[in-house]
C-alpha positions in Angstrom: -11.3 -15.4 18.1 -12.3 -13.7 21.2 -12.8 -9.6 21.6 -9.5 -9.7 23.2 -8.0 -11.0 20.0 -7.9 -7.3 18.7 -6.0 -5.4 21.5 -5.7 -2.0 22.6 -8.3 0.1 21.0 -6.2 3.0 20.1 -9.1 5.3 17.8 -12.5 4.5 17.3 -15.9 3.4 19.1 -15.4 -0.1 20.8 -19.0 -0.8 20.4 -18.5 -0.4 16.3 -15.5 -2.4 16.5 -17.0 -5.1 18.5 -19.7 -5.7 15.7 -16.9 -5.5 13.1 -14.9 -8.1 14.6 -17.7 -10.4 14.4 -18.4 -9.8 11.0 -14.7 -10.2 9.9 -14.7 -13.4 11.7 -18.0 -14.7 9.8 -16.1 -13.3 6.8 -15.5 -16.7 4.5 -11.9 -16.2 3.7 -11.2 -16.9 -0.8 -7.8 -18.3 -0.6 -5.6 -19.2 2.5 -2.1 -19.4 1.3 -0.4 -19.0 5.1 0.9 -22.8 4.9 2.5 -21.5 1.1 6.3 -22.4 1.3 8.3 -19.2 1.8 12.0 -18.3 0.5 14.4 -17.0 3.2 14.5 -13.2 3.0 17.7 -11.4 2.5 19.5 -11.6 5.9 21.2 -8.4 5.4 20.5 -5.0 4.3 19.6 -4.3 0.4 19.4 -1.7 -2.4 19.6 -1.8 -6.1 22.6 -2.7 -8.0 22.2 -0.5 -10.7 19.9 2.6 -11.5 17.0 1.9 -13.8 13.8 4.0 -15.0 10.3 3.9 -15.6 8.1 6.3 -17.5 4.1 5.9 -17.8 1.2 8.6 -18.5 0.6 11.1 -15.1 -2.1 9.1 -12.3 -3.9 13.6 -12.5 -2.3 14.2 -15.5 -3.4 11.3 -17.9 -2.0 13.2 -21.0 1.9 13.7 -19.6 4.5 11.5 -19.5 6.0 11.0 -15.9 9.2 9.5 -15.0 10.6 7.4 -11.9 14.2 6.6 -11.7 15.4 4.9 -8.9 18.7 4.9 -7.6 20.8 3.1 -5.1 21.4 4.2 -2.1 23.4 2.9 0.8 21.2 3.5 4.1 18.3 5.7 5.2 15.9 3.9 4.1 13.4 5.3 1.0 13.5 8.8 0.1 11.7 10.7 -2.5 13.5 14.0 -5.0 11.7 16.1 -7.1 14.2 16.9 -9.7 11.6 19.6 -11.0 12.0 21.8 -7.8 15.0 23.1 -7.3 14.5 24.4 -3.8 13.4 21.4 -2.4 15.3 18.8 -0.4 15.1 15.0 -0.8 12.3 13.6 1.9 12.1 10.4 3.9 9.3 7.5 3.2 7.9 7.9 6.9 4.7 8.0 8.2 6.1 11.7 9.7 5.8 13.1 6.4 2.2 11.7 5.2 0.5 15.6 4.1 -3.4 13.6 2.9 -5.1 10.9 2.2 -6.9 12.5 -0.8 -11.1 13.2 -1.0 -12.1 12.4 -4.6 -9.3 10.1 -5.4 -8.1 8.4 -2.3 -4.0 7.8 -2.2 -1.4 9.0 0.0 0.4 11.5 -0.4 4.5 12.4 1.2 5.3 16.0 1.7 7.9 17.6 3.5 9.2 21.2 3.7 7.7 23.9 1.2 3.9 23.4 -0.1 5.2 22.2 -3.5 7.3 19.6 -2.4 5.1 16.5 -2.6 4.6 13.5 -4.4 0.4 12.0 -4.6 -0.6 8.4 -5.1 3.1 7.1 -3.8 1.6 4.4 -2.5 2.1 2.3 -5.8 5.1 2.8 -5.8 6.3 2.3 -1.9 4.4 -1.1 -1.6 8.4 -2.3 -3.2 9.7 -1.7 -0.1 8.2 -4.6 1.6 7.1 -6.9 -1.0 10.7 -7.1 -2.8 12.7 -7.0 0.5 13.8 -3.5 -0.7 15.3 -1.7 2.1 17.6 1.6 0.3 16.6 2.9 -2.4 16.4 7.0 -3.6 13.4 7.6 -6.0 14.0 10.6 -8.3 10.7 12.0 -9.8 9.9 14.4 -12.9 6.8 15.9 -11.2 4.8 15.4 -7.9 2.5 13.6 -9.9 3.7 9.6 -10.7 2.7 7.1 -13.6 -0.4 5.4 -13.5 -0.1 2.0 -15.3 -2.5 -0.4 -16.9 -0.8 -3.7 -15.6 -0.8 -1.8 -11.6 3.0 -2.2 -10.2 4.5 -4.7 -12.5 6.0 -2.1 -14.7 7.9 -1.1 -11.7 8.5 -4.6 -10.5 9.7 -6.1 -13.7 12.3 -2.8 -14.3 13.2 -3.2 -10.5 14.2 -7.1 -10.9 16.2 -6.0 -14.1 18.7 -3.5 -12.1 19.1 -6.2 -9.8 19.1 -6.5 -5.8 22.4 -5.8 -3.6 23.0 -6.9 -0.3 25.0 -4.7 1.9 27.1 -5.7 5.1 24.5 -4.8 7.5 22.3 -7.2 8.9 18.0 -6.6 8.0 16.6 -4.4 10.8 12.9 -5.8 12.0 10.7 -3.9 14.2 7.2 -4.9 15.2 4.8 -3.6 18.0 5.2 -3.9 21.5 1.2 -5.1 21.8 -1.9 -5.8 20.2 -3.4 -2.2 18.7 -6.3 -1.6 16.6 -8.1 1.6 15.0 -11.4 1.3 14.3 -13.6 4.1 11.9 -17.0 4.9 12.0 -18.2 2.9 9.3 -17.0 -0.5 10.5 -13.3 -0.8 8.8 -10.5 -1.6 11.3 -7.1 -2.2 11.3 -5.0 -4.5 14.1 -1.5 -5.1 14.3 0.0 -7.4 16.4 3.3 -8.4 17.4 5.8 -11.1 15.9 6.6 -14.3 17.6 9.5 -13.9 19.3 13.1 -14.4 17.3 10.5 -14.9 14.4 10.5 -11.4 12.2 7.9 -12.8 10.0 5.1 -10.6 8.4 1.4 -12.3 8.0 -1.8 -11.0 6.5 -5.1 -11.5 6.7 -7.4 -8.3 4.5 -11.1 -8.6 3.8 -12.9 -6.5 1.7 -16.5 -5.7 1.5 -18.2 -3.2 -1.1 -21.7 -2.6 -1.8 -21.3 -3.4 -5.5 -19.9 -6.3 -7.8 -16.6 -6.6 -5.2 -18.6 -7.4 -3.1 -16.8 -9.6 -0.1 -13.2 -10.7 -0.6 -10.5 -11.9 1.8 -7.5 -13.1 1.7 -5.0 -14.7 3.9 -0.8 -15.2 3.2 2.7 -13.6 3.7 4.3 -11.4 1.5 7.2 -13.0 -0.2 8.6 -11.4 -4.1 7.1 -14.1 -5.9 3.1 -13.6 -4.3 3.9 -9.6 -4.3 4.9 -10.1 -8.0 1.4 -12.3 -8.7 -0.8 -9.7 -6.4 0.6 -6.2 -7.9 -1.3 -6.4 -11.2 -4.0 -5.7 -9.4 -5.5 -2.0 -10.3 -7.1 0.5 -7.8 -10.9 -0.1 -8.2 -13.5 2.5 -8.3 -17.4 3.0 -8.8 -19.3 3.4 -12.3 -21.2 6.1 -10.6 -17.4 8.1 -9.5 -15.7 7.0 -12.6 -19.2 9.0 -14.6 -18.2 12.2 -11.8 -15.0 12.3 -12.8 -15.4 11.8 -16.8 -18.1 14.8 -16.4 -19.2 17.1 -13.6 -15.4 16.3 -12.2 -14.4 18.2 -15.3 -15.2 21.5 -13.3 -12.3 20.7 -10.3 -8.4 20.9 -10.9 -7.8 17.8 -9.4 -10.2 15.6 -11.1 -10.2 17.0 -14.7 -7.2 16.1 -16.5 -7.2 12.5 -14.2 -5.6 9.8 -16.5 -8.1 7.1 -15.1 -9.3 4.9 -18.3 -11.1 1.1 -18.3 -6.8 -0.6 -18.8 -5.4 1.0 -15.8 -8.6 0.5 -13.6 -11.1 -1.7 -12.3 -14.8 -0.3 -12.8 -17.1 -1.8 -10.3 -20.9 -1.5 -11.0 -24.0 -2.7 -8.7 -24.5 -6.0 -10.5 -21.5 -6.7 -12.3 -17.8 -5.3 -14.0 -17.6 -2.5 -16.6 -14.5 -4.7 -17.8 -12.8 -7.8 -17.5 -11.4 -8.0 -13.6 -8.1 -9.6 -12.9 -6.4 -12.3 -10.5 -9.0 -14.8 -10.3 -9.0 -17.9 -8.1 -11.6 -20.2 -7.9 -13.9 -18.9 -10.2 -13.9 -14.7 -8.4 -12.0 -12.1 -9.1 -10.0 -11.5 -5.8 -8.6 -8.2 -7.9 -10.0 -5.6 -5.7 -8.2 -7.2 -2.4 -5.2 -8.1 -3.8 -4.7 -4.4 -4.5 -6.0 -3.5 -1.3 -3.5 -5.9 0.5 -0.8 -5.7 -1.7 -0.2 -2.4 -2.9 -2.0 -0.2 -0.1 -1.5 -2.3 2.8 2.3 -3.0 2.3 2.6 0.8 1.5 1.1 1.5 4.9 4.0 -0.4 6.6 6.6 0.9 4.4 5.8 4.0 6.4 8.0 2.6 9.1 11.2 4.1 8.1 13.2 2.0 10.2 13.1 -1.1 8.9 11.3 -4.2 7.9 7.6 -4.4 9.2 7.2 -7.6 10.9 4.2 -8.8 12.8 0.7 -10.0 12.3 -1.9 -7.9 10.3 -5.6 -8.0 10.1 -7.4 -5.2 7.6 -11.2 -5.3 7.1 -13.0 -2.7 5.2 -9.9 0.0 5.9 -8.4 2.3 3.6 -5.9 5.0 3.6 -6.9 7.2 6.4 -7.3 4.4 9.0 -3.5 3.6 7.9 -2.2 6.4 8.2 -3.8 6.7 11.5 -2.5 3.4 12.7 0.8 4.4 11.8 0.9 7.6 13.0 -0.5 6.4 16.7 2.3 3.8 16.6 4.9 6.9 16.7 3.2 9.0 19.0 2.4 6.7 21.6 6.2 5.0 21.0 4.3 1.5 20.1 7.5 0.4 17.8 10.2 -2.2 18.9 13.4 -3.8 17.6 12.6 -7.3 17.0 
């Protein structure tokens, strides 16, 4: 691919970039599944067709029970209610209302209106919105704080595919961008978006990992359909022996960190030279667990944050995280980079 291949550089250093697009594209890529057949998506608007509930220990408070229930709802997209805060009103899924990306533990976090009315590591949970075709949907939550479980999202898959999808009499709404954009960070990671073929709403990914550890490099290539969202979002968030020894002891000390419900089932513990358990989703012979996670569960929460509609488009993420997501996202509204398709 040539340099143009990534666009307008919207944040970052062009010369870091450069050198990261040339790694990417050295980058052997695990499993291509792009040619994999592909159901239709619903041609109209969806929610739920009944409510349904899901209750796991807290993600930051391990010893708690937390509950999701999710409703139906018949437009506006994904909203978030704390139901333990009287005073606070119901909030979008939007890129508008993104308060962090977390230090210690990295996840995004939606807030909107008072301090207290926020909801951490959503991004487990939001990832639905794209990978099941899931456009309505109200989310009703016991705490800010959500369930972290030891199978990643299937918990809230499985319960989600037991209430049932319901299409409404409005057609899907896709929206793409209006060029080739990329974000670029310090350390190498970029993101690029690109637009959708035209009277083609499709969405395509192609996310490459690279750790300094036993993840080492990982990429993968496909487009999100229910069936490869169900298969990829068992993957857990990964972390590093050394972080997962901070948090288990000199973490203790910080509010944030010391009552985190992290244990060995609900993630994937990465050392130098090998696993401190038995990694997930493996193809080939490697365990493609920490980019499955990466491009199932973060990266299709990232475009959830368009609260408009369906994401559709081409995406390439290499060494990104949170931030450089939320960043894309948030350029995209300011510099009015969103189309209808």
């Amino acid at each position: 691919m040539s340099e143009a291949s990534y666009g307008r550089l919207l944040a970052g250093s062009p010369e870091i970039l450069r050198s990261a697009w040339a790694q990417w594209a050295r980058q052997p890529v695990d499993w291509d599944l792009t040619e994999e057949p592909l159901p239709p998506p619903p041609a109209r608007q969806t929610t739920l067709a009944r409510t349904v509930s899901v209750q796991g220990p807290g993600t930051f408070f391990g010893q708690r029970t937390r509950t999701l229930t999710f409703e139906p709802a018949e437009a506006n997209g994904w909203w978030f209610e704390r139901q333990d805060r009287e005073d606070a009103l119901p909030f979008p899924v939007s890129a508008r209302n993104v308060w962090t990306t977390g230090d210690v533990v990295s996840n995004i976090v939606l807030r909107a209106g008072p301090p207290h009315n926020y909801v951490r590591m959503v991004e487990h949970i939001i990832a639905l919105k794209i990978g099941l075709h899931l456009d309505h949907v109200r989310v009703r939550t016991d705490s800010g704080d959500p369930p972290l479980f030891a199978r990643g999202s299937l918990d809230l898959i499985e319960a989600l595919a037991a209430a049932g999808l319901r299409e409404l009499d409005r057609p899907a709404d896709y929206y793409t961008v209006t060029e080739t954009v990329t974000v670029c960070d310090s350390n190498g990671g970029f993101l690029t978006l690109s637009p959708s073929r035209p009277g083609v709403p499709e969405l395509s990914l192609d996310c490459a990992v690279d750790f300094p550890n036993a993840i080492g490099r990982q990429r993968v290539r496909f487009r999100p359909h229910p069936a490869r969202f169900h298969y990829a979002a068992e993957a857990r968030t990964n972390t590093t022996a050394l972080k997962m020894l901070y948090c288990k002891t000199a973490g203790k000390l910080f509010a944030d960190v010391r009552n985190l419900g992290y244990t060995q089932a609900n993630i994937l513990i990465a050392g130098r030279c090998g696993y401190y358990n038995a990694p997930r989703l493996l193809h080939a012979g490697k365990s493609l667990e920490a980019v499955w996670h990466r491009a199932a569960l973060d990266l299709l929460a990232a475009l959830a944050l368009v609260e408009e509609g369906r994401f559709a488009g081409g995406v390439i993420s290499y060494k990104a995280g949170h931030a450089l997501d939320v960043q894309m996202l948030c350029k995209l509204y300011k510099h009015g980079l969103l189309r209808k398709c």
